[in-house]
Biopython code that builds the backbone (N, CA, C, O; Angstrom):
import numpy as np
from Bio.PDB.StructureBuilder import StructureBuilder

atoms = [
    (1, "UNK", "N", (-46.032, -47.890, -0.599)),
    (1, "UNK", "CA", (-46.684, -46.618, -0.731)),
    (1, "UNK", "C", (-46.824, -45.944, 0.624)),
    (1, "UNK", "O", (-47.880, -45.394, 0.935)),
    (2, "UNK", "N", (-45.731, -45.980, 1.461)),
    (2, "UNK", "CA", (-45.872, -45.869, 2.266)),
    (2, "UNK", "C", (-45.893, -44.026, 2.582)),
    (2, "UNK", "O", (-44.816, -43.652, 2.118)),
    (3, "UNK", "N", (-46.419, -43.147, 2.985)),
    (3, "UNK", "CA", (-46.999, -41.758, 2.967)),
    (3, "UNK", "C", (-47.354, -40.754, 3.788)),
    (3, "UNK", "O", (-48.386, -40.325, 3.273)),
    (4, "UNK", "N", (-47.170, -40.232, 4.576)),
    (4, "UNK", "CA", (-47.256, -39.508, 5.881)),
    (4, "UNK", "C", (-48.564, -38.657, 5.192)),
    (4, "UNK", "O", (-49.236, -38.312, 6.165)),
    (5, "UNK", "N", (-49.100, -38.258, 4.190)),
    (5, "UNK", "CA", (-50.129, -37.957, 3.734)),
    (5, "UNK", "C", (-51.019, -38.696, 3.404)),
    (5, "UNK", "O", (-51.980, -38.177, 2.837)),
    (6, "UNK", "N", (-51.020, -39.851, 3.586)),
    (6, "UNK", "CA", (-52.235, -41.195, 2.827)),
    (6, "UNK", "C", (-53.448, -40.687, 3.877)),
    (6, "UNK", "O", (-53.566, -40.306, 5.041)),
    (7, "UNK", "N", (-54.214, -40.919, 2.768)),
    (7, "UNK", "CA", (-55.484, -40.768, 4.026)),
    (7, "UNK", "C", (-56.156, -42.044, 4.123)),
    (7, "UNK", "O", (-55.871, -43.034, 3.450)),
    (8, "UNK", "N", (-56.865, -41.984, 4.804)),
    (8, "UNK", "CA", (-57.553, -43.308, 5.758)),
    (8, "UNK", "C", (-57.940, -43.954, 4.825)),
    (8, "UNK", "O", (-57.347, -45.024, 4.959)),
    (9, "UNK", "N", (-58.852, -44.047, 3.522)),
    (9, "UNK", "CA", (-59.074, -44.894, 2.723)),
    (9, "UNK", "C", (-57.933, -45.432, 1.928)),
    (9, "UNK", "O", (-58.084, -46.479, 1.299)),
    (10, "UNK", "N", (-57.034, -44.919, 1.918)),
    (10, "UNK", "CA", (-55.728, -45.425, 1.063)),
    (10, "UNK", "C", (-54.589, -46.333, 1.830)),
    (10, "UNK", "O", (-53.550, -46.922, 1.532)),
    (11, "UNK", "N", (-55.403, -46.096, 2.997)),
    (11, "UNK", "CA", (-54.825, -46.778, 4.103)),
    (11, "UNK", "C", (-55.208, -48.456, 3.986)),
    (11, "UNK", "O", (-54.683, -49.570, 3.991)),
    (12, "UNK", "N", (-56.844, -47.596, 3.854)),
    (12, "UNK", "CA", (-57.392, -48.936, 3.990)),
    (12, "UNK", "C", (-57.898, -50.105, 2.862)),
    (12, "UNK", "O", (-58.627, -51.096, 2.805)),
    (13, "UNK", "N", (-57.050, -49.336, 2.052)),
    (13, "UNK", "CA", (-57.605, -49.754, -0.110)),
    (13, "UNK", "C", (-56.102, -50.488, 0.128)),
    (13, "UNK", "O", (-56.303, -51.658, -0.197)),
    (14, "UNK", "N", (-54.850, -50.369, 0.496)),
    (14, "UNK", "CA", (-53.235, -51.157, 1.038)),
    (14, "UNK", "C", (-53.591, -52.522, 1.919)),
    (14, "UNK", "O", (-53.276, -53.673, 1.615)),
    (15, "UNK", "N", (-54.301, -52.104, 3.043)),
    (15, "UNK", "CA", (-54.647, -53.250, 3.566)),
    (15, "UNK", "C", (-55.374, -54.512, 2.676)),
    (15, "UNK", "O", (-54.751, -55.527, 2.365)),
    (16, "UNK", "N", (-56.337, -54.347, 2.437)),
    (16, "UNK", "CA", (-57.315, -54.765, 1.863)),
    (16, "UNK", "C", (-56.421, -55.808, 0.466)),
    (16, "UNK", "O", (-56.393, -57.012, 0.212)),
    (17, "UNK", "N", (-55.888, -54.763, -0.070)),
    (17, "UNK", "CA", (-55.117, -55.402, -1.429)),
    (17, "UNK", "C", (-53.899, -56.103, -1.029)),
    (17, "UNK", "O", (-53.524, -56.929, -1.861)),
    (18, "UNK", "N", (-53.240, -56.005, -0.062)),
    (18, "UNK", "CA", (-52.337, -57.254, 0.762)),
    (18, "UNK", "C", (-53.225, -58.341, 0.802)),
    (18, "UNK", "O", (-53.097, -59.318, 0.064)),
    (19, "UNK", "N", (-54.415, -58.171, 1.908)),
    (19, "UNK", "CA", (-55.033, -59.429, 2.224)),
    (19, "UNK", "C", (-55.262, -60.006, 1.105)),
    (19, "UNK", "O", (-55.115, -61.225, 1.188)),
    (20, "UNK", "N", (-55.608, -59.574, -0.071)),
    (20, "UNK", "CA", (-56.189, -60.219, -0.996)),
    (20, "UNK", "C", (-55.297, -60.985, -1.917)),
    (20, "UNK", "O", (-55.434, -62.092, -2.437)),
    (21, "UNK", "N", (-54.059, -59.824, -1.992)),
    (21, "UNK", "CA", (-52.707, -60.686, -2.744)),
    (21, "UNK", "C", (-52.515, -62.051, -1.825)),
    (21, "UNK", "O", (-52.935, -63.159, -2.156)),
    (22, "UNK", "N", (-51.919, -61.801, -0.814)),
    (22, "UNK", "CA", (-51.633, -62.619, 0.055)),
    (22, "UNK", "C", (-52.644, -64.318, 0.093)),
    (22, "UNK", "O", (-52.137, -65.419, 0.310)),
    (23, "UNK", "N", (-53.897, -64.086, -0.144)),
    (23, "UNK", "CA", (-55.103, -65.187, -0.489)),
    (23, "UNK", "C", (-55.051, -65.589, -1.287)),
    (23, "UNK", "O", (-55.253, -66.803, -1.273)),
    (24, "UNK", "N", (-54.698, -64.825, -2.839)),
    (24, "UNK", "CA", (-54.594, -65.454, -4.020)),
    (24, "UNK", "C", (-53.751, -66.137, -4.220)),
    (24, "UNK", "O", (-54.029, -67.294, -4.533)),
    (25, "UNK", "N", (-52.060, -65.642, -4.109)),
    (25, "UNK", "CA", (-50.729, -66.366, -4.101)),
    (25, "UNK", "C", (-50.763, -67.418, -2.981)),
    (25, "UNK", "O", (-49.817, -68.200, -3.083)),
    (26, "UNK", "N", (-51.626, -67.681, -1.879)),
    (26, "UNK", "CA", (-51.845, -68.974, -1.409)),
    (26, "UNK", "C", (-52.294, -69.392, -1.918)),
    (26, "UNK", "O", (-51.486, -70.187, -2.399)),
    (27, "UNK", "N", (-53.847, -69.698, -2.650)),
    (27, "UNK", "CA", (-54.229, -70.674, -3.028)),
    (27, "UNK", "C", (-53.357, -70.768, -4.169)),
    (27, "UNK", "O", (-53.486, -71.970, -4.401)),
    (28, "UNK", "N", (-52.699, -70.418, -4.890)),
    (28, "UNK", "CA", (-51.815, -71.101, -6.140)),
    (28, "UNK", "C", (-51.018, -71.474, -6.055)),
    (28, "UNK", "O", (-50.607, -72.115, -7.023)),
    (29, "UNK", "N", (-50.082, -71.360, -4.714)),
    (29, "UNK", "CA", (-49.127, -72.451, -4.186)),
    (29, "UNK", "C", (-49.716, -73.820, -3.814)),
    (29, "UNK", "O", (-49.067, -74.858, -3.943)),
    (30, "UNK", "N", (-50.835, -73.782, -3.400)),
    (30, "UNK", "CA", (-51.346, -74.706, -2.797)),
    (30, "UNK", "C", (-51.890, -75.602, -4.038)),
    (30, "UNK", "O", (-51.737, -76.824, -4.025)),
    (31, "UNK", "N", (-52.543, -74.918, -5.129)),
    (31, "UNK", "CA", (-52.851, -75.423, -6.640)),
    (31, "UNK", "C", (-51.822, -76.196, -6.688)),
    (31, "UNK", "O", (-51.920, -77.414, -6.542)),
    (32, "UNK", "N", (-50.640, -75.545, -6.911)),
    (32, "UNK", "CA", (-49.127, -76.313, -7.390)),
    (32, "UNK", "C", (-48.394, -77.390, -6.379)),
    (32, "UNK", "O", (-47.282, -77.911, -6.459)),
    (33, "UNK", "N", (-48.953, -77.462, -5.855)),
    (33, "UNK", "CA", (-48.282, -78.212, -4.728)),
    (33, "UNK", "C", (-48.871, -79.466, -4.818)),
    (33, "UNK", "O", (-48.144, -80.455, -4.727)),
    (34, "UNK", "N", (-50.141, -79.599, -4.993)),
    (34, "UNK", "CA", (-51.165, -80.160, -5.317)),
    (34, "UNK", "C", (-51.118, -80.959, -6.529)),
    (34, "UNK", "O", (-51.500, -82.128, -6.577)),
    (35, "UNK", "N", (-50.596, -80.239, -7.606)),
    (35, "UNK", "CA", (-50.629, -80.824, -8.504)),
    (35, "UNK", "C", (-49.236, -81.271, -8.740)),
    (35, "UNK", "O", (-49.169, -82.455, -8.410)),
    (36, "UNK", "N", (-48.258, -80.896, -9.108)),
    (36, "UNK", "CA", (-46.867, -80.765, -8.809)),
    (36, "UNK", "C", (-46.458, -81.767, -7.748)),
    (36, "UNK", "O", (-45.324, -82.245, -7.724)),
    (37, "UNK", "N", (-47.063, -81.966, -7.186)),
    (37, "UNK", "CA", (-46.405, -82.627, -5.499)),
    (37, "UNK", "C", (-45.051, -81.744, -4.994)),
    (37, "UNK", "O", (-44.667, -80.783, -5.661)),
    (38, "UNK", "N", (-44.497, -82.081, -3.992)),
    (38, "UNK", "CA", (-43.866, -81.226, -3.165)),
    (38, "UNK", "C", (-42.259, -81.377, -4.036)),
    (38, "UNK", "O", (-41.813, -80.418, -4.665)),
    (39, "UNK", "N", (-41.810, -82.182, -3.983)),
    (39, "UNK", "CA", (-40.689, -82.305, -5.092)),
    (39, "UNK", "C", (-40.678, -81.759, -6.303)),
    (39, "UNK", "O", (-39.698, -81.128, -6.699)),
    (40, "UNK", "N", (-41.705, -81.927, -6.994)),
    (40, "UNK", "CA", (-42.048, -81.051, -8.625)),
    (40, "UNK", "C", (-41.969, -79.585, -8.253)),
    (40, "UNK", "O", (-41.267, -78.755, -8.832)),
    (41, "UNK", "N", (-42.941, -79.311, -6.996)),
    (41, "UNK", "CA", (-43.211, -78.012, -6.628)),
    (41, "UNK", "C", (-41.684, -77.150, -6.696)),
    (41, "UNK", "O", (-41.434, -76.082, -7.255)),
    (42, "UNK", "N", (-40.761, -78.085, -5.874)),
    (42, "UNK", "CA", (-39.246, -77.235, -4.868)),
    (42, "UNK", "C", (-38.236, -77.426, -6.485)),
    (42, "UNK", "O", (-37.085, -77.002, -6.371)),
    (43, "UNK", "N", (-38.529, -77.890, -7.599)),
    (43, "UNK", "CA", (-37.468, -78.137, -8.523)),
    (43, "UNK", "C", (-37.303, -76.979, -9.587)),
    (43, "UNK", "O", (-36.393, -76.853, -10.406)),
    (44, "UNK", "N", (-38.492, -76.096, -9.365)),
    (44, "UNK", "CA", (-38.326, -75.056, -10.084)),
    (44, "UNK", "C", (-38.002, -73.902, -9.082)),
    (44, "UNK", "O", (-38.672, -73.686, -8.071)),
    (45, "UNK", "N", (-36.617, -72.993, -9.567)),
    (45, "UNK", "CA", (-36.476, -71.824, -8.892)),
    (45, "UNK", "C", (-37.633, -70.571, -8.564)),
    (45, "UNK", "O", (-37.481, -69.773, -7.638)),
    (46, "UNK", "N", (-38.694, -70.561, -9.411)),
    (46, "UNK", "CA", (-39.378, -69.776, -9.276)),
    (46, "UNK", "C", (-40.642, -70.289, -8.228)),
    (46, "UNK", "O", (-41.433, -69.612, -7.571)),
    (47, "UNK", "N", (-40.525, -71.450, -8.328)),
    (47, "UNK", "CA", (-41.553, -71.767, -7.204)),
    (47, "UNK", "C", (-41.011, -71.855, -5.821)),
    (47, "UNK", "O", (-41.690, -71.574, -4.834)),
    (48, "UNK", "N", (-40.133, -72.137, -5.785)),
    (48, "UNK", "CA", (-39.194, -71.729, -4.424)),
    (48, "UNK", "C", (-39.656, -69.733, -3.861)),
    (48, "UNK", "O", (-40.134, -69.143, -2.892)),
    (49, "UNK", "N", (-39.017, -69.371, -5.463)),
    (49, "UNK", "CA", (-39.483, -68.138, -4.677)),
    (49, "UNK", "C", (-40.551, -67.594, -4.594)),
    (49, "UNK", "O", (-40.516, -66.481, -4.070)),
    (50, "UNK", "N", (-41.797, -68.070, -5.013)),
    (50, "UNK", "CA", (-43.159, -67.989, -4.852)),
    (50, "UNK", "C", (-43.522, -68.334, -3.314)),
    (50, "UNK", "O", (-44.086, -67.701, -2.421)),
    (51, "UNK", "N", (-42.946, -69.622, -3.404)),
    (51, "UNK", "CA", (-43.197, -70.109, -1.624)),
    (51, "UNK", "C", (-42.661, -69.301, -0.668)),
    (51, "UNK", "O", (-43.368, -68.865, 0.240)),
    (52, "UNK", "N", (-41.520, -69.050, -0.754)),
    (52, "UNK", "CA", (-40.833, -68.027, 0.346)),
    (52, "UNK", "C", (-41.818, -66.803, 0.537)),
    (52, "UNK", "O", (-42.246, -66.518, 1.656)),
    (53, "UNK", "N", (-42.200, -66.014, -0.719)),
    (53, "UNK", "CA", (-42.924, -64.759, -0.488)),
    (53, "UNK", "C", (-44.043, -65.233, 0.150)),
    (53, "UNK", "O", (-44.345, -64.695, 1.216)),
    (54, "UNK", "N", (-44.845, -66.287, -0.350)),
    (54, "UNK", "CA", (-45.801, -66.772, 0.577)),
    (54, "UNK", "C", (-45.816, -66.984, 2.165)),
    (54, "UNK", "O", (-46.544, -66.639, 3.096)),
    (55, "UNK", "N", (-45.056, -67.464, 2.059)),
    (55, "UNK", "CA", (-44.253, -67.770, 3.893)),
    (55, "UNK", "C", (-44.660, -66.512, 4.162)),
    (55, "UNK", "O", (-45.792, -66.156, 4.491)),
    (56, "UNK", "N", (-43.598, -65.788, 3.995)),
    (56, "UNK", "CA", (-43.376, -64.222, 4.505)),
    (56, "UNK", "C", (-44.956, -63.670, 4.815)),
    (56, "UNK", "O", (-45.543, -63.388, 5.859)),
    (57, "UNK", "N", (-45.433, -63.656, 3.071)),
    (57, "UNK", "CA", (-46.380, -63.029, 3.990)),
    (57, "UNK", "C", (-47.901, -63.394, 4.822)),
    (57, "UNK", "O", (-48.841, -62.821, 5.373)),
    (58, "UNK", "N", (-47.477, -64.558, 4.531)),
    (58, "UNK", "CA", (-48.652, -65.372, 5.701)),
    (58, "UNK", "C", (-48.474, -64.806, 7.022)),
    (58, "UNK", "O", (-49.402, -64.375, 7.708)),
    (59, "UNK", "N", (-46.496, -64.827, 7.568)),
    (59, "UNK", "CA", (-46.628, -64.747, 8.715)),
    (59, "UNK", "C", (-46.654, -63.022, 9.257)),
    (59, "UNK", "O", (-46.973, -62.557, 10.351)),
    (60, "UNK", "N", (-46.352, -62.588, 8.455)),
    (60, "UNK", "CA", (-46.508, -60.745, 8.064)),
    (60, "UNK", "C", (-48.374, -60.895, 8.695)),
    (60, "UNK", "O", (-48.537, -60.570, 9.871)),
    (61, "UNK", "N", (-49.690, -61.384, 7.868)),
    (61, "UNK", "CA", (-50.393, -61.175, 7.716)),
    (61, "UNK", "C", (-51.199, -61.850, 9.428)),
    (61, "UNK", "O", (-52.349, -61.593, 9.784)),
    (62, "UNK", "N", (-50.322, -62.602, 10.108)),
    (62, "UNK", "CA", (-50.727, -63.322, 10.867)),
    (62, "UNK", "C", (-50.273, -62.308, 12.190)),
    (62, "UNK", "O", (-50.934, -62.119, 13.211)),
    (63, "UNK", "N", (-49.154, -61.816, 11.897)),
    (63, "UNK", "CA", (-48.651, -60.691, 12.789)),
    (63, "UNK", "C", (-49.309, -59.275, 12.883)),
    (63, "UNK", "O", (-49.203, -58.488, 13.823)),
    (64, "UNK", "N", (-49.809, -59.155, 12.056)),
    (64, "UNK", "CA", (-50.900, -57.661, 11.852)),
    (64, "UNK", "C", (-52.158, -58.288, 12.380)),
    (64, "UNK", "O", (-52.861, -57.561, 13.082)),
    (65, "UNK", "N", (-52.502, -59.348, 12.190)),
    (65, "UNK", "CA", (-53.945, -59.653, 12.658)),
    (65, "UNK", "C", (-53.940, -59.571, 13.914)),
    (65, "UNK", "O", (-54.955, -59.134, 14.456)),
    (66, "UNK", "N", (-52.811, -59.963, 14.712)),
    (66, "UNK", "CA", (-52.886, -60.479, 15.867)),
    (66, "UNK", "C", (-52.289, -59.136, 17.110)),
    (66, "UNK", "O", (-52.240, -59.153, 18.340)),
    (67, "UNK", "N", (-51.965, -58.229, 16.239)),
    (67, "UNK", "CA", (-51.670, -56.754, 16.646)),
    (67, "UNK", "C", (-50.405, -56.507, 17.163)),
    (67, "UNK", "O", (-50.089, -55.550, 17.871)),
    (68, "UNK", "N", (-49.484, -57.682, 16.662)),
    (68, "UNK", "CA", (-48.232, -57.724, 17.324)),
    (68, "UNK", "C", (-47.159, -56.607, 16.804)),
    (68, "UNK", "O", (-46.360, -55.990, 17.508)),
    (69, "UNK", "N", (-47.329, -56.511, 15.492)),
    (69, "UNK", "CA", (-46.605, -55.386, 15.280)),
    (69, "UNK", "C", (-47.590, -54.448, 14.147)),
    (69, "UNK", "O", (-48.646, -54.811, 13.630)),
    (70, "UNK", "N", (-47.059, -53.487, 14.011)),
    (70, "UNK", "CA", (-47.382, -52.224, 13.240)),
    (70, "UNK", "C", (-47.277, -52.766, 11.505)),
    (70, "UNK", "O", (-46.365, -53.399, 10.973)),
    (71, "UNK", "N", (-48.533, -52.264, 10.914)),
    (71, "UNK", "CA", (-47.932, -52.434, 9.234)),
    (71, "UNK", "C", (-46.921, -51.535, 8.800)),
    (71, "UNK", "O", (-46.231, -52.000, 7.893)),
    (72, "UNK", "N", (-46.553, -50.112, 9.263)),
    (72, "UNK", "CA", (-45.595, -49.586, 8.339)),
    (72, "UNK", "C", (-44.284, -49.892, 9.381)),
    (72, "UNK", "O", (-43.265, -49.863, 8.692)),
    (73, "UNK", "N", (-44.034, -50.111, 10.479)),
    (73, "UNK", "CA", (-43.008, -50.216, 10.834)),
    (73, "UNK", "C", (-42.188, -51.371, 10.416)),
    (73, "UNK", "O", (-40.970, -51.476, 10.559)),
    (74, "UNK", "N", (-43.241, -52.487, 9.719)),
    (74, "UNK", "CA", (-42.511, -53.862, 9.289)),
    (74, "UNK", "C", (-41.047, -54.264, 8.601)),
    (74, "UNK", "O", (-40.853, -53.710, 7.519)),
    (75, "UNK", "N", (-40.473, -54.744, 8.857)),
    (75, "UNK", "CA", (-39.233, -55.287, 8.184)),
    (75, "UNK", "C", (-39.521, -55.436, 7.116)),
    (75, "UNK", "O", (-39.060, -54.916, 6.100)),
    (76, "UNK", "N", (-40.830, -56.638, 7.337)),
    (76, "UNK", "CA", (-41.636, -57.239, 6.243)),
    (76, "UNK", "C", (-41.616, -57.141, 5.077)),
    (76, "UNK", "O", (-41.300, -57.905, 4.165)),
    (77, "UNK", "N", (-42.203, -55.504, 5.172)),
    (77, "UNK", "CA", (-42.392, -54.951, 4.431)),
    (77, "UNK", "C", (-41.631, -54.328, 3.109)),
    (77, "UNK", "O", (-42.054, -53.565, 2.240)),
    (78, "UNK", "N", (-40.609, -54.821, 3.256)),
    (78, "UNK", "CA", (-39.864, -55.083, 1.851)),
    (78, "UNK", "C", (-40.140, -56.223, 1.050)),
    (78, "UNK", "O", (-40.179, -56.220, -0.180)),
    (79, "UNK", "N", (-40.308, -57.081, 1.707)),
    (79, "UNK", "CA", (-40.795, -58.520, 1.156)),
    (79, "UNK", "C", (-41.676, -58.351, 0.002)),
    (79, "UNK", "O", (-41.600, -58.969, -1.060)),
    (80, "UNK", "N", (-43.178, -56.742, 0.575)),
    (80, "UNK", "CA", (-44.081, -56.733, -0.038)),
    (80, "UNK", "C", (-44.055, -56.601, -1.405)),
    (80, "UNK", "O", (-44.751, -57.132, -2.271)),
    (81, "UNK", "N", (-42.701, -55.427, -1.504)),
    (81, "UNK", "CA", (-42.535, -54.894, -2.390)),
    (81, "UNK", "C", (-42.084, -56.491, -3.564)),
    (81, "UNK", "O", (-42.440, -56.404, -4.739)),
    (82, "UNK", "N", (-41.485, -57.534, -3.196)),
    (82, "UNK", "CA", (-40.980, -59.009, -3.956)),
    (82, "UNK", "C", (-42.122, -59.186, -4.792)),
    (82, "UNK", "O", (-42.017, -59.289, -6.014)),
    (83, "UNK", "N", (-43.401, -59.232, -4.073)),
    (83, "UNK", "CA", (-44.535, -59.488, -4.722)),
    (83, "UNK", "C", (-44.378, -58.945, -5.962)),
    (83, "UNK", "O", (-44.301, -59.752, -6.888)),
    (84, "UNK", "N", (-44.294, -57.496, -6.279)),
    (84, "UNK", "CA", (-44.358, -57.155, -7.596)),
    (84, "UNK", "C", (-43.435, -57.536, -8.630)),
    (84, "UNK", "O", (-43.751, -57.058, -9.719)),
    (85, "UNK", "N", (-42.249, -58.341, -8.642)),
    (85, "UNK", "CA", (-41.670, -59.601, -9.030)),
    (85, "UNK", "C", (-42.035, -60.356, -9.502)),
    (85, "UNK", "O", (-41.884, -60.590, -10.701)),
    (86, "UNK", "N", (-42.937, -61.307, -8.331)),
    (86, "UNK", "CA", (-44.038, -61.913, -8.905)),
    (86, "UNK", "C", (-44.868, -61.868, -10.477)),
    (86, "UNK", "O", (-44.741, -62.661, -11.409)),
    (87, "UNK", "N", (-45.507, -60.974, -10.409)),
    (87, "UNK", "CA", (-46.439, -60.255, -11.200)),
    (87, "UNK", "C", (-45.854, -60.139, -12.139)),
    (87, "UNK", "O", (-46.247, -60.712, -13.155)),
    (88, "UNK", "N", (-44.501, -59.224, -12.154)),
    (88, "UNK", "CA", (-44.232, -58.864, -13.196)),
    (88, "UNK", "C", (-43.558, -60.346, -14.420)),
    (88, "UNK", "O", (-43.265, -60.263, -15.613)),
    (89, "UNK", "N", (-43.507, -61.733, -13.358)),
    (89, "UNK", "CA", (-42.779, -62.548, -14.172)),
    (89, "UNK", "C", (-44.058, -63.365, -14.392)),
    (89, "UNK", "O", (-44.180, -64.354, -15.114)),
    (90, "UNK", "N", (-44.863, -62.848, -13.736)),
    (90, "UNK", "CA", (-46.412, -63.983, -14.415)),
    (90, "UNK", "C", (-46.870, -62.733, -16.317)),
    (90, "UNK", "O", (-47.435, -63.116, -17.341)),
    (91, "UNK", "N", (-46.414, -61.610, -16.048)),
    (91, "UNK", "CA", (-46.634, -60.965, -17.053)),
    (91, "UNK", "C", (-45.901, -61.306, -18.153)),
    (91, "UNK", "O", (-46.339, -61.475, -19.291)),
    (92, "UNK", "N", (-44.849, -61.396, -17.808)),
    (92, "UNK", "CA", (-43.607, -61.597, -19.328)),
    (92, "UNK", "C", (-43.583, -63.020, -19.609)),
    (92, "UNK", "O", (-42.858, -63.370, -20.541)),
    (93, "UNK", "N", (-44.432, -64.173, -18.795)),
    (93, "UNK", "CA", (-44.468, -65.406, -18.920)),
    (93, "UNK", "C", (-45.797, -65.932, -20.033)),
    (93, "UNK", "O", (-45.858, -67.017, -20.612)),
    (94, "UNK", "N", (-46.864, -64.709, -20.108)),
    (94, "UNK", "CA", (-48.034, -64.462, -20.424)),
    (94, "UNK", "C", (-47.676, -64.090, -21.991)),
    (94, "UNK", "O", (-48.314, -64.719, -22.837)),
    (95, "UNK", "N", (-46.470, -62.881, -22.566)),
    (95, "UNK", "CA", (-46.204, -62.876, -23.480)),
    (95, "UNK", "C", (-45.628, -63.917, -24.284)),
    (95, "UNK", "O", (-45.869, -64.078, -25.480)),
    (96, "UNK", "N", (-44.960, -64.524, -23.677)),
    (96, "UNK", "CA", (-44.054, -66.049, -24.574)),
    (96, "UNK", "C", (-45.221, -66.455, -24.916)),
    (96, "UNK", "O", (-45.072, -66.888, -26.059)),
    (97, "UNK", "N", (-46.212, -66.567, -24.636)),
    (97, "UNK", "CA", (-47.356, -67.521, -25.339)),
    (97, "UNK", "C", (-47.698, -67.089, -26.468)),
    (97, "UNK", "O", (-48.547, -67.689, -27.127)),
]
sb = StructureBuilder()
sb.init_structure("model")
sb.init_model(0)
sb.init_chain("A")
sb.init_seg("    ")
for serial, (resi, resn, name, xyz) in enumerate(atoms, 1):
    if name == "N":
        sb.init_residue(resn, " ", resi, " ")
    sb.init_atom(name, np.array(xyz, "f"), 0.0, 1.0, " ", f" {name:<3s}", serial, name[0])
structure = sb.get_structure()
């Protein structure tokens, strides 16, 4: 959503909802990993790519904290957009039930 018109709260309602994605999809890797162990975890394709987005944006989130680079200038920031991937396959996974 990136916007040469966003104003400061929409700025800061983006931030906010990264950090928070970013917290949740950790702890549920970490759930699965956990439970799963690390082999169970890596045998499904989708948890592979759960982990990768995780990676990413841990170190995305570790790089903004630390002021090293800019949020909209990010590479990253395509990655972000993977997330909604995510979502959308926890949604259609939600209907099979």
């Amino acid at each position: 959503m990136d916007n040469y018109t966003n104003a400061i709260s929409t700025e800061n309602f983006l931030k906010l909802s990264n950090k928070w994605f970013t917290i949740i999809f950790t702890i549920e890797m970490l759930f699965k990993i956990i439970a799963l162990g690390c082999r169970g975890y890596a045998r499904e394709g989708y948890n592979l790519f759960d982990g990768v987005l995780v990676m990413i944006s841990l170190f995305d989130f570790s790089l903004e904290e630390f002021d090293i680079i800019e949020i909209n200038t990010s590479v990253i920031t395509v990655f972000r957009s993977l997330r909604v991937l995510k979502i959308l396959k926890l949604a259609t996974k939600n209907e099979d039930l």
